[in-house]
C-alpha positions as CSV (number, residue, x, y, z in Angstrom):
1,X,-14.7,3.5,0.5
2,X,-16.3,0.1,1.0
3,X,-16.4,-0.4,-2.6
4,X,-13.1,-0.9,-3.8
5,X,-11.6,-3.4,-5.0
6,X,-8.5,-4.5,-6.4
7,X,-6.7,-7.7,-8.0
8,X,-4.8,-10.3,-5.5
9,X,-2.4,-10.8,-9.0
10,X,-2.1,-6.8,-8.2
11,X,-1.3,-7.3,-4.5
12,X,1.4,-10.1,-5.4
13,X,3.2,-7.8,-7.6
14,X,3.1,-5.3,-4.9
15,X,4.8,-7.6,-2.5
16,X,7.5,-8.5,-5.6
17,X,7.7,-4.5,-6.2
18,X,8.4,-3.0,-3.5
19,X,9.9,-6.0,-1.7
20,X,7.3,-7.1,1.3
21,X,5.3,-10.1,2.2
22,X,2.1,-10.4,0.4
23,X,0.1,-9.4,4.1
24,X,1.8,-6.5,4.1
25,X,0.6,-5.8,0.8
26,X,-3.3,-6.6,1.5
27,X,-2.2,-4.4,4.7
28,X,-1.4,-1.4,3.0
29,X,-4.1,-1.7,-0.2
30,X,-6.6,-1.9,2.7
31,X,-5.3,2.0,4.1
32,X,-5.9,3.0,0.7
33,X,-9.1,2.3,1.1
34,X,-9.6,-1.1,-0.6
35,X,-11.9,-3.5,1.2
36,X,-12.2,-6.4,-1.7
37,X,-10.1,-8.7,-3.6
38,X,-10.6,-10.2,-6.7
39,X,-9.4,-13.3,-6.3
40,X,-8.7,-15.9,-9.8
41,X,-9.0,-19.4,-9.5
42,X,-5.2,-19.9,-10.6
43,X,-4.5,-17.3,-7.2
44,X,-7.1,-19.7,-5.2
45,X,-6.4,-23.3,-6.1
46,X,-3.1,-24.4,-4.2
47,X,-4.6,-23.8,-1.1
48,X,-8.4,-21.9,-0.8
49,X,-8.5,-21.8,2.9
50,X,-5.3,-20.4,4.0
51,X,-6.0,-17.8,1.4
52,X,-9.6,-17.3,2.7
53,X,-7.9,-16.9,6.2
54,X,-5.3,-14.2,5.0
55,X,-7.3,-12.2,3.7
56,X,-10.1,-12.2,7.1
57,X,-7.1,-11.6,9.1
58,X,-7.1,-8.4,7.5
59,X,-10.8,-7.6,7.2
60,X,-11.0,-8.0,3.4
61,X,-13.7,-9.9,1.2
62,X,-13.7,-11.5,-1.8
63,X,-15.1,-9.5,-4.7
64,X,-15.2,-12.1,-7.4
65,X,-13.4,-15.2,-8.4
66,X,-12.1,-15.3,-12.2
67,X,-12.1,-18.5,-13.7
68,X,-10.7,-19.7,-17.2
69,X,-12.7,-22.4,-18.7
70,X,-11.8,-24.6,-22.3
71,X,-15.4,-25.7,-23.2
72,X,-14.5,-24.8,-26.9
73,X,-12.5,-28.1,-26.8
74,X,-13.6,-30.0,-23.6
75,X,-17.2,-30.6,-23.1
76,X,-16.6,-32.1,-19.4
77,X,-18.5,-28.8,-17.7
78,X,-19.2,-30.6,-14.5
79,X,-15.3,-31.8,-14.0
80,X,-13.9,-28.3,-15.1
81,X,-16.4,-26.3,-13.0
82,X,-16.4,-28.7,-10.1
83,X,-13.0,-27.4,-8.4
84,X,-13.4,-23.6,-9.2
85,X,-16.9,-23.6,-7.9
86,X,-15.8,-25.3,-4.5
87,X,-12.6,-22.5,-4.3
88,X,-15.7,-19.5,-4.9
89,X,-17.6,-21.0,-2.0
90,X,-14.5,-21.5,1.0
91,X,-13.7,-17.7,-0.2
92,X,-16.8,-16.4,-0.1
93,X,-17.0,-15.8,-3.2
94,X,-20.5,-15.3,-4.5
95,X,-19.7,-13.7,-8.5
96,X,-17.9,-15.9,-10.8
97,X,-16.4,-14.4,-13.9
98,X,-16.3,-16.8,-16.6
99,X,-13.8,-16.3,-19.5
100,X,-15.3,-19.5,-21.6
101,X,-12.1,-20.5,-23.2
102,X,-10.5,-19.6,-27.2
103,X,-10.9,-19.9,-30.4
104,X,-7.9,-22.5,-31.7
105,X,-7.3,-23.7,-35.8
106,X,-8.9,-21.9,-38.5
107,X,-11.6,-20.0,-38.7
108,X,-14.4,-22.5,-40.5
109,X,-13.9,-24.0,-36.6
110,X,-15.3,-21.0,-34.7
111,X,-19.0,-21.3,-35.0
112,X,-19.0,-25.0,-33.4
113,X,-16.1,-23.9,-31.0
114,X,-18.4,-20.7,-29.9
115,X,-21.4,-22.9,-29.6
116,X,-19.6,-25.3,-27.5
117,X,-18.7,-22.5,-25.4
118,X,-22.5,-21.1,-25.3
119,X,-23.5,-24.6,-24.0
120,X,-20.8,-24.7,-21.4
121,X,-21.9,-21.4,-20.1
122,X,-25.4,-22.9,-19.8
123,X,-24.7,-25.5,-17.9
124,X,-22.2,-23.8,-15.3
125,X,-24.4,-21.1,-14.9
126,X,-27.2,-24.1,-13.3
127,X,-24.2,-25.5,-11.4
128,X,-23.2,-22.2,-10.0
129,X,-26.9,-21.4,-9.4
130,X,-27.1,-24.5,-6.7
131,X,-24.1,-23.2,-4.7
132,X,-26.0,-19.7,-4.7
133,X,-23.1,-18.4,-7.0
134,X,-23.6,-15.7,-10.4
135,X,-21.7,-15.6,-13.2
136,X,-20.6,-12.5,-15.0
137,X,-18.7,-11.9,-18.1
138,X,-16.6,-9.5,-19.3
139,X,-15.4,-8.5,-22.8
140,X,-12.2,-10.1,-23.2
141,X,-9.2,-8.4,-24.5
142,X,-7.6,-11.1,-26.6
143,X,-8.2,-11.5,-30.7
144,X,-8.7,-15.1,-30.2
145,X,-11.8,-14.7,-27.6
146,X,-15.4,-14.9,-28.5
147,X,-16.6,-12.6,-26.4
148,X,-13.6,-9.7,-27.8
149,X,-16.1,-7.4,-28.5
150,X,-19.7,-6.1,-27.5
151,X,-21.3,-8.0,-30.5
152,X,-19.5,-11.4,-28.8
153,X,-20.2,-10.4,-25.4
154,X,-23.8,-9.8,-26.1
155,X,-24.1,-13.2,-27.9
156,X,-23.6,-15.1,-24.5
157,X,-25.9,-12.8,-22.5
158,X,-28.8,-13.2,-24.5
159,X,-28.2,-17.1,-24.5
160,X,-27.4,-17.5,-20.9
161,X,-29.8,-17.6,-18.2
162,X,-29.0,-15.0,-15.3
163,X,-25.4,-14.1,-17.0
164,X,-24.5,-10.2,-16.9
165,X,-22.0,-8.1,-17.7
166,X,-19.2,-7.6,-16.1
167,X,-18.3,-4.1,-17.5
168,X,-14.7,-3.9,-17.7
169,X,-13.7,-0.1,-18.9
170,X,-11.1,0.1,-20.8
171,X,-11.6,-3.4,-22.8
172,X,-13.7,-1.6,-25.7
173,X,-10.9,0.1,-26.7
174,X,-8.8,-2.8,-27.3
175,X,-12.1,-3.6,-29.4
176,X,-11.9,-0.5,-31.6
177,X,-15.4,0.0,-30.1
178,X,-16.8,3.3,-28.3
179,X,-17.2,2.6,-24.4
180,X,-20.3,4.9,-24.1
181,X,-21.8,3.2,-26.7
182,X,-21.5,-0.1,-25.1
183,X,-22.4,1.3,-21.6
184,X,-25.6,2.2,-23.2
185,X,-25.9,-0.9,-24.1
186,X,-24.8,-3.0,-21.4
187,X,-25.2,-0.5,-18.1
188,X,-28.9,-2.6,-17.4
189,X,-27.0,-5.8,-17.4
190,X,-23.9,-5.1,-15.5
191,X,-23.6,-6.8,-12.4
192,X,-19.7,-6.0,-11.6
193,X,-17.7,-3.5,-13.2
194,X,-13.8,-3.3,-13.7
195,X,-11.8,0.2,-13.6
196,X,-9.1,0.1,-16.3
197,X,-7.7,2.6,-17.7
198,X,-5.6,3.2,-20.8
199,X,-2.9,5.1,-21.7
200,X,-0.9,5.6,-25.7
201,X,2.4,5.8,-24.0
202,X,4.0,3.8,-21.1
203,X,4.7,6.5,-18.3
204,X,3.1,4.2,-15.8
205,X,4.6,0.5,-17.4
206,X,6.0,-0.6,-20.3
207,X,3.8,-4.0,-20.6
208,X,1.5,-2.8,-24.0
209,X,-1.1,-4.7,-25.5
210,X,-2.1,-3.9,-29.8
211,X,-5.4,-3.4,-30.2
212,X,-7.3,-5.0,-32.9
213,X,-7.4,-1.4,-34.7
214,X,-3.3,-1.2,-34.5
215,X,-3.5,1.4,-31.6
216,X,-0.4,0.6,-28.8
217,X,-2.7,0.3,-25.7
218,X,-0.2,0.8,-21.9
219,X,-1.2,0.1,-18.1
220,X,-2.6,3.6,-16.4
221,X,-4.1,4.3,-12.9
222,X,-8.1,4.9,-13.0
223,X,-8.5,8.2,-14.5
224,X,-5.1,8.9,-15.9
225,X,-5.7,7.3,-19.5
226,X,-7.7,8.4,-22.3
227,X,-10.7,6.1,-20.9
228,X,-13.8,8.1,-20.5
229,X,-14.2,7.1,-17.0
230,X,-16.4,9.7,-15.5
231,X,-19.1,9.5,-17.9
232,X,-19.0,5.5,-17.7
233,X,-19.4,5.9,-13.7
234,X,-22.3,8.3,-14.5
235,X,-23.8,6.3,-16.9
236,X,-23.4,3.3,-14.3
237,X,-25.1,5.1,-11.8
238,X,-27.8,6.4,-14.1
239,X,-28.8,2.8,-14.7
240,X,-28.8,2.1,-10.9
241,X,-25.4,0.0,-10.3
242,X,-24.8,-0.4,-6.7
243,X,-22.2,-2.9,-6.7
244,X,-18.5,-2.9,-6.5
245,X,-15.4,-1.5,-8.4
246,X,-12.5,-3.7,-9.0
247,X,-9.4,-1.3,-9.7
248,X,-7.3,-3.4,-12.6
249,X,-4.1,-2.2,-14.1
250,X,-2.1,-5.5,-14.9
251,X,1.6,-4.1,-16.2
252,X,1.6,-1.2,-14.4
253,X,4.5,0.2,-12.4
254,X,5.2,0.9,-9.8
255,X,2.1,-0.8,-9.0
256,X,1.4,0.4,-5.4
257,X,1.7,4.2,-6.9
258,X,-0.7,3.2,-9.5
259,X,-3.2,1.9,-7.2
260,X,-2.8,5.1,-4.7
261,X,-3.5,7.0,-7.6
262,X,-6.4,5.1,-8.8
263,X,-7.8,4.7,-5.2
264,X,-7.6,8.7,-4.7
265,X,-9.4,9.2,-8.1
266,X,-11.8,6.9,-7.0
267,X,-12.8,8.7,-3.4
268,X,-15.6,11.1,-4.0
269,X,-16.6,10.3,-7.4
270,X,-18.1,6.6,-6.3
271,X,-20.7,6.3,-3.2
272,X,-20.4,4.0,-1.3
273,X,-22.6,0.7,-2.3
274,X,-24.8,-1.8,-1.1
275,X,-22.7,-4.8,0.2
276,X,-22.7,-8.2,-1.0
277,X,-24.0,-10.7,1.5
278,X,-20.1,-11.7,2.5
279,X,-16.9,-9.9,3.5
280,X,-16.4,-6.9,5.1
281,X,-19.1,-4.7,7.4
C-alpha cells in the first residue's frame, strides 16, 4: 500500500507505548504498510531537517503538514505563515492543512473574528501558492472552530482560491451531521482525506471527546467504529480521488494494535494511488 499514511504524533506515542525510539516506530509503521507521515508544524519546528532526514532514512514521505494559525486575533499572515511554510518545503511537504484559528469572547465577536480568518486564508493560500504548496481544510472537531461543521467548512472553500477539502471521516459526527451527506457534498473538492473512526465505548482508549449533539465519541481503528467508512471510500472513489489516506486515531490504545488494525482494514479495500511529486517511489 503506497497510500498510507499515518500521524508522526501517532508514531511518538508508539515509541512512549510500547517503549522504543521513535525510528523504531517509523520502522515498524512502515512493515505495516505505511509509506507517509503527516507531519504538524508543532512535530516540525525544533528542528525540520533532522526530521526530514529521519524519516528518508527510512524511505518515508511527508503526506501533509498541519499548521494552527490565530488570524481571528492576529492579522500578521505573512509573519505567522512565514516559518510553517519554510518547515512544509525542507520536508517535502507539498499540502498544508490550515486550521485558521478560534472563535474567543462572546458570540456578537464571531462574524468579524470569522472574516478575519477568511482573509487570512486568502492571503496564505497566495503565499503557499509561490512555494508550489496547497492548502486543504478539514472540518474541525472543536465547538469553538468556524469551520466545526460542513456549513463552516464550506464557507471557507467557496471564499478561498484553490482551498479543498480535506475530508476527515469521522469529524461529522462530532458535528451531529451525516458523513454521506457531506461526502456528497464535498467528495469533488477533497484533495486529502483522513481515516477516523469512532466508537460509543472506549475498548480501544479511554481519551472521549462530546459531541455537539451530547453523544460520548472514543478513539477506534479504521473500520471498527460506527463510521460508515466503506461507503465514504466508495463515494471517494466514485468522485475520482487518487490521493492519499492518513490513518488518525489520536487517544487510542494501544496505539501500534490500533494502527495494525486499521492498516489491515485498509489493504484491499484502497488501490493503490497516484503519487505526489515527493517521497517515496
Amino acid at each position: 500500500m503506497k497510500n498510507l499514511a499515518t500521524f508522526y504524533d501517532h508514531i511518538l506515542e508508539i515509541a512512549k507505548q510500547e517503549r522504543v525510539s521513535a525510528g523504531e516506530a517509523l520502522e515498524e509503521a512502515a512493515r505495516l504498510g505505511i509509506a507517509w507521515v503527516e507531519v504538524s508544524y508543532a512535530n516540525a519546528q525544533a528542528d525540520p531537517r533532522a526530521l526530514a532526514g529521519e524519516l528518508a532514512r527510512r524511505g518515508l514521505g511527508v503526506s501533509a503538514m498541519p499548521a494552527f494559525f490565530d488570524f481571528g486575533q492576529n492579522p500578521d499572515v505573512e509573519a505567522q505563515a512565514a516559518p510553517v511554510l519554510e518547515a512544509a518545503e525542507v520536508l517535502g511537504a507539498k499540502t498544508l492543512l490550515v486550521i485558521p484559528g478560534f472563535w474567543a469572547g462572546d458570540e456578537a465577536g464571531r462574524p468579524a473574528q470569522t472574516e478575519a480568518m477568511l482573509v487570512g486564508v486568502e492571503r496564505l493560500g497566495g503565499l503557499a501558492d509561490r512555494r508550489g504548496i496547497r492548502l486543504v481544510m478539514e472540518e474541525f472537531d472543536n465547538a469553538a472552530s468556524p469551520i466545526a461543521t460542513l456549513e463552516g467548512l464550506g464557507r471557507f472553500l467557496d471564499r478561498c482560491p484553490g482551498l479543498m477539502a480535506c475530508f476527515d471521516t469521522g469529524n461529522f459526527r462530532f458535528a451531529a451531521q451525516d458523513e454521506r451527506e457531506a461526502c456528497r457534498v464535498l467528495a469533488a473538492r477533497t484533495g486529502h482525506v483522513h481515516l477516523k473512526d469512532r466508537r460509543l465505548t472506549p475498548e480501544f482508549g479511554g481519551d472521549s471527546l462530546t459531541a455537539l449533539d451530547g453523544a460520548v465519541l472514543y478513539p477506534s481503528p479504521v473500520g471498527g467504529g460506527v463510521i460508515r467508512m466503506e461507503e465514504i471510500l466508495r463515494r471517494l472513489k466514485a468522485a475520482g480521488y487518487q490521493g492519499l489516506y492518513t490513518i488518525e486515531h489520536y487517544g487510542a490504545a494501544p496505539m501500534l494494535d490500533c494502527l495494525r488494525r486499521s492498516a489491515e482494514w485498509a489493504r484491499g479495500k484502497i488501490e493503490p494511488s497516484t503519487q505526489p511529486e515527493s517521497g517515496p517511489k
